[in-house]
N, C-alpha and C positions, 0 to 999 in steps of 0.2 A: 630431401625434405627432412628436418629435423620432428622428431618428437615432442610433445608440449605436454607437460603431468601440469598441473596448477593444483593446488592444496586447497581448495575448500572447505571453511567449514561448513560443520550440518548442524544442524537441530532438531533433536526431533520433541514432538510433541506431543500430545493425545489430546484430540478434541473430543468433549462432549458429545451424545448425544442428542443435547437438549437446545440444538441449531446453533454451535459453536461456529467461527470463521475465525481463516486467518487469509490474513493479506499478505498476498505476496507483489510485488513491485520491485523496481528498479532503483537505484540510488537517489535518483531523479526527482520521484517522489517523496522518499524519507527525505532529504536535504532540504523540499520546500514545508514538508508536515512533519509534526509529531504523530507517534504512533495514535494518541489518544483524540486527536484532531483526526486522523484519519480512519477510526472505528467510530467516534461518533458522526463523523459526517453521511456516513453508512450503512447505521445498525439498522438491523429490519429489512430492508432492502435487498431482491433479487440478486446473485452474483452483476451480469449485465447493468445493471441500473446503479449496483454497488460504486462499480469500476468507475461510471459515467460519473455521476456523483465528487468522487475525490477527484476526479480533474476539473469540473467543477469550481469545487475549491480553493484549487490550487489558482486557477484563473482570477476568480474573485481576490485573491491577496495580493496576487499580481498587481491588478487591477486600483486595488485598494493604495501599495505604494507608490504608482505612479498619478496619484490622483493629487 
């Protein structure tokens, strides 16, 4: 069994205390959203209902180019 290193990178951040979020996701998502499509489709909203929300979204443009 060979060993696997893979080089990630990191970033780190410092959120606010003042109800700061960040999203984390899969390629999958950024590829169909922009980051700012994808915090406003969100803001205010429970982590759960956040998450539900951008795929959502994502269906609705789907949706949208096959119409």
């Amino acid at each position: 069994m060979t060993d696997l290193a893979i080089d990630l990178p990191v970033l780190l951040v410092q959120l606010s205390n003042a109800g700061g979020r960040m999203i984390i996701a899969s390629d999958g998502i950024w590829d169909a959203l922009s980051s700012e499509v994808a915090a406003k489709s969100c803001r205010g909203l429970p982590a759960e209902l956040a998450a539900r929300q951008v795929v959502k979204v994502i269906y609705r443009q789907i949706e949208n180019m096959h119409a």
